[in-house]
NUPATI-782256 format. One line per 3 residues: number of its first residue (from 0); their letters; for each residue x negated, y, z of C-alpha. Coordinates in Angstrom, 2 decimals. Example, Ala and Ser with C-alpha at 12.3 -4.5 7.8 and 13.67 -1.06 7.14 Angstrom:
0 = AS = -12.30:-4.50:7.80 ~ -13.67:-1.06:7.14
This chain:
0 = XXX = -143.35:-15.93:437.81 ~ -147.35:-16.37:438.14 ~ -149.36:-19.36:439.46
3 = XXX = -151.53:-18.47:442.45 ~ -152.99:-21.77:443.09 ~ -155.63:-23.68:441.33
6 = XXX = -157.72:-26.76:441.75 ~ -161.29:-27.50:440.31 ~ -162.27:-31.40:440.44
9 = XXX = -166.07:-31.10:441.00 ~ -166.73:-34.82:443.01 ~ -168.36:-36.87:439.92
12 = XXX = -171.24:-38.37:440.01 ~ -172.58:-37.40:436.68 ~ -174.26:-40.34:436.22
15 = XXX = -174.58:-40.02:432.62 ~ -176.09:-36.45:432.59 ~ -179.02:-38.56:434.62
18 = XXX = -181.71:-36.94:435.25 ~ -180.49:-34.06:435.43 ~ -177.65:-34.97:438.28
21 = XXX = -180.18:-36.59:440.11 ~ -180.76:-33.14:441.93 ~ -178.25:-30.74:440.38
24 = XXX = -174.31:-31.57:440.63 ~ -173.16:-31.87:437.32 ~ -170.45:-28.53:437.96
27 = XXX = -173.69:-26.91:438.73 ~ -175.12:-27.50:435.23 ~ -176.15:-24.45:433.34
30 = XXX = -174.76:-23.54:429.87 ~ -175.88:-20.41:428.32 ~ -175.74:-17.85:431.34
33 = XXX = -173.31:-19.44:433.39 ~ -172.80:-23.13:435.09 ~ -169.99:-25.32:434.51
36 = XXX = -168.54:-24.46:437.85 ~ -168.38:-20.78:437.65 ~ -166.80:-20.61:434.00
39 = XXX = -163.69:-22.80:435.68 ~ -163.56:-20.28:438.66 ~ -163.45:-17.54:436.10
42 = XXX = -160.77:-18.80:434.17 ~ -158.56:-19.20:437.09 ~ -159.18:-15.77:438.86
45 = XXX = -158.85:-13.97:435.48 ~ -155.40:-15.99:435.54 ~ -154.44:-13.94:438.70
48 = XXX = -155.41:-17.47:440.56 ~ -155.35:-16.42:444.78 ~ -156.51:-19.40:445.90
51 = XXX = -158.62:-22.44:444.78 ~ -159.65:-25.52:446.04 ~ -162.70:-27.54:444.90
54 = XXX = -163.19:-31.19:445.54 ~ -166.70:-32.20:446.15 ~ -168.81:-35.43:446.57
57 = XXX = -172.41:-35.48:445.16 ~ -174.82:-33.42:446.32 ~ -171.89:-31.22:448.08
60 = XXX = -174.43:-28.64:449.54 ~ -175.39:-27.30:446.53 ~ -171.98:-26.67:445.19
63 = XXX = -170.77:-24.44:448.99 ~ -174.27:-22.75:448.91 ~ -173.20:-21.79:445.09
66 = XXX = -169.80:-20.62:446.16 ~ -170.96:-18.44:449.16 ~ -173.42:-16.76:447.07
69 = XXX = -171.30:-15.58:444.55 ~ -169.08:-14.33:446.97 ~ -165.60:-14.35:445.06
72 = XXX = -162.72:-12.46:445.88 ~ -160.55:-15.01:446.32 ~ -159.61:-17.93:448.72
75 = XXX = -161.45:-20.33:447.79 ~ -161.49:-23.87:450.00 ~ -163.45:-27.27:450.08
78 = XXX = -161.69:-30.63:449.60 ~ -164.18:-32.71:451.07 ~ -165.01:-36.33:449.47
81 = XXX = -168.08:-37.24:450.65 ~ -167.26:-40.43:452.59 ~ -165.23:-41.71:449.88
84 = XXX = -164.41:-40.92:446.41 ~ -160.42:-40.75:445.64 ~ -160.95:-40.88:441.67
87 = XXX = -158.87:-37.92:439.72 ~ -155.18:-38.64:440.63 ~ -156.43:-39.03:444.69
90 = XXX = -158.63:-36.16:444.37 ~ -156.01:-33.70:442.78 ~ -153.37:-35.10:445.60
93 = XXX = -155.71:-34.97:448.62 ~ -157.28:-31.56:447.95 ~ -153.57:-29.72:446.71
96 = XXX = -151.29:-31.12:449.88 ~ -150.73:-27.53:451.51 ~ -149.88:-25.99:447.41
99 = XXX = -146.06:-25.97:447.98 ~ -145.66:-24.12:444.47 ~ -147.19:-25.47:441.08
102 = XXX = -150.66:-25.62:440.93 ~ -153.75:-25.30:437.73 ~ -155.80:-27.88:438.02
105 = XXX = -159.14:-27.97:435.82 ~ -161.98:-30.18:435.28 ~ -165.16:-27.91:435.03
108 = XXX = -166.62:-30.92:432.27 ~ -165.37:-28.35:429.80 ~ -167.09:-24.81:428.73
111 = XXX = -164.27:-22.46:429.47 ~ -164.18:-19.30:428.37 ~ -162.06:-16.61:427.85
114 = XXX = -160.97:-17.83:424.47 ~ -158.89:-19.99:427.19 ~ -157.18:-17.34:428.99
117 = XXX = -154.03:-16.86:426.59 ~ -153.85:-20.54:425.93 ~ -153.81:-21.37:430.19
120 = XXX = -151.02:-18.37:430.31 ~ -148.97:-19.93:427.45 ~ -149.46:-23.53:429.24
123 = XXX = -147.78:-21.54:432.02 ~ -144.68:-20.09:430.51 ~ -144.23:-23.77:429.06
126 = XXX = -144.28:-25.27:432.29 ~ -141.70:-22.68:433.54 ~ -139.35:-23.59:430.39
129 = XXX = -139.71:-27.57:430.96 ~ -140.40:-27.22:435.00 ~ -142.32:-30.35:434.11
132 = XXX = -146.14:-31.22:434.30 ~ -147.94:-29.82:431.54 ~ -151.56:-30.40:429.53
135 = XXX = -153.36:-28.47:427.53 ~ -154.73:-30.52:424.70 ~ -156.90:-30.47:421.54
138 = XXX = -156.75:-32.30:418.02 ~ -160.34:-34.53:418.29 ~ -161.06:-33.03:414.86
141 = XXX = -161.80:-29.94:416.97 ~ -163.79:-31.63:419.16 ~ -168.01:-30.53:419.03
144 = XXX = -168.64:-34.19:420.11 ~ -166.91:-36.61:417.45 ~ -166.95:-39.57:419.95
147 = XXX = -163.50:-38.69:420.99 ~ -160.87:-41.35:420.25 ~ -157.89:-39.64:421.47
150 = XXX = -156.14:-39.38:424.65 ~ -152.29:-38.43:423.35 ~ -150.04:-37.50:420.76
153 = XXX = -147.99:-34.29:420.93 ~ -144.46:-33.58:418.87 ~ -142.23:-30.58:420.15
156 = XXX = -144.13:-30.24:423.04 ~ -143.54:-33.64:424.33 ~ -146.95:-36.15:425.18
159 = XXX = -146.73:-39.76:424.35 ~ -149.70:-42.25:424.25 ~ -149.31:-45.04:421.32
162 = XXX = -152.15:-47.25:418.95 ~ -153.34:-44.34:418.07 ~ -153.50:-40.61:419.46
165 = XXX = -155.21:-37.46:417.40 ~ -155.16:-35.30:420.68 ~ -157.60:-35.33:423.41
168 = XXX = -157.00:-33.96:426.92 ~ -158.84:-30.39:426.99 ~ -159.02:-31.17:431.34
171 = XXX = -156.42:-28.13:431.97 ~ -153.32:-28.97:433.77 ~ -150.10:-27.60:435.50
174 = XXX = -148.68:-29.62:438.28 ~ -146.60:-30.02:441.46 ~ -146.89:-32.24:444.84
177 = XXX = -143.65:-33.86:442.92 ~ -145.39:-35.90:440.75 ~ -147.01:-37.84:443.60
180 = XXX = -143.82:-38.47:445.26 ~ -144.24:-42.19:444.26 ~ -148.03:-42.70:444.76
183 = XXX = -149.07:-44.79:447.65 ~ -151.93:-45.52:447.05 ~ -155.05:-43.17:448.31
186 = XXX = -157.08:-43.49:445.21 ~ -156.14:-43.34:441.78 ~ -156.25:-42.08:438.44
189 = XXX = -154.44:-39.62:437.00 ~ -153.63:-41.91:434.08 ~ -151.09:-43.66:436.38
192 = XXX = -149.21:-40.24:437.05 ~ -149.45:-39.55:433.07 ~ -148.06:-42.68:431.87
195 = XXX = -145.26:-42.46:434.18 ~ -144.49:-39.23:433.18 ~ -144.35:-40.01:429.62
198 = XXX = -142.39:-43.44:430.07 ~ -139.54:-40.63:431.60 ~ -140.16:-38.55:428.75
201 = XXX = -141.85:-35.46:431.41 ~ -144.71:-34.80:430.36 ~ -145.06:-31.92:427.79
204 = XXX = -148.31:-30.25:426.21 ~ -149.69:-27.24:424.33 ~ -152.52:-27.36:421.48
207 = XXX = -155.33:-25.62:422.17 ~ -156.76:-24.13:418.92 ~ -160.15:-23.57:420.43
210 = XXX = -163.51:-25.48:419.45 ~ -164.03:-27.92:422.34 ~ -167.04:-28.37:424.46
213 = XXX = -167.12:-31.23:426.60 ~ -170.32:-32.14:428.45 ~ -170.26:-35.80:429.18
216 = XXX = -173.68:-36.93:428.69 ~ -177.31:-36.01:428.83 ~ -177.64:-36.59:425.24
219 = XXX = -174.56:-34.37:424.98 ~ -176.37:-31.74:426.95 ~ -178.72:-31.59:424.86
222 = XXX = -176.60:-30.60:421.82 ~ -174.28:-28.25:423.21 ~ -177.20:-26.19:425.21
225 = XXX = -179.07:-25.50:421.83 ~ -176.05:-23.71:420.81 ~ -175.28:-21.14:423.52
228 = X = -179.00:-20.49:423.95
């Protein structure tokens, strides 16, 4: 069984990569040859992705002129969150409502590349064993920026969050609509889904064993552009 749906969240603000986000949405950002944006579409389509969705807020435009041009051979669809911002939980939700079948879900923060590509199909085939939500995540000693505190901790495959957590959440994902079954509210964070998961024990992960890129700040930027110059 293959995943044919996948969901980019690309509605931040970026108001830490100020100035730059001033007049360039963050997904837009260049690294090396390629923007944040189109690494995360590559992943997915080199996946065997069919159709994609991509959330937008800031300087929306820029990101559908972007998309046009490159003129992908795949689906690809606007979730549109201009009037009000739904946070990561309401954004995934709002924009994934017609996928009847388990969705990818990526944050384009990260610099994907195809080192990814066996590590998103292995996240697959683990969410097919558990047929529960699955993350890709990272030990923070592999993390370029050292910041990191830790998001969870991972033992046989299971996720729990405690005092403290050596992994940190890579921004890769495999979900369903189920896991909103609860959710009334209209904006959220997917923290809420993730800690209910892992109270009922359903939330599993897979270690990535790649370096990890994560562009979260101008001063970040900075760093991380001087090495894939």
């Amino acid at each position: 069984m293959k995943i044919k749906h996948g969901m980019i969240l690309a509605a931040g603000l970026g108001k830490r990569m100020q100035p730059i986000t001033l007049k360039t949405p963050k997904p837009l950002i260049q690294i090396g040859n390629k923007n944040l944006l189109e690494r995360a579409i590559e992943l997915l389509i080199n996946h065997g992705i069919e159709e994609i969705v991509i959330n937008v807020h800031h300087l929306p435009d820029q990101i559908k002129d972007f998309i046009n041009s490159k003129k992908y051979k795949v689906k690809i669809m606007i979730s549109d969150e201009q009037k009000i911002l739904l946070d990561t939980g309401g954004g995934i939700l709002h924009a994934t409502r017609s996928f009847k079948k388990p969705f990818v879900a990526v944050n384009p923060d990260t610099l994907w590349s195809d080192a990814y590509c066996n590590e998103l199909k292995d996240l697959e085939d683990l969410y097919f064993k558990k047929k529960k939500p699955c993350l890709l995540l990272v030990n923070k000693n592999l993390s370029f920026d050292s910041s990191f505190k830790g998001d969870f901790n991972l033992q046989n495959d299971l996720i729990s969050r405690d005092n403290s957590n050596e992994f940190i959440f890579t921004g890769l994902q495999i979900l369903d609509q189920s896991v909103f079954n609860s959710i009334k509210d209209k904006i959220f964070s997917m923290n809420k889904i993730w800690n209910y998961l892992i109270e009922e024990n359903s939330l599993f992960g897979n270690e990535s064993k790649q370096k990890f890129h994560h562009l979260n700040t101008k001063a970040m930027y900075d760093k991380i552009s001087n090495l894939f110059q």
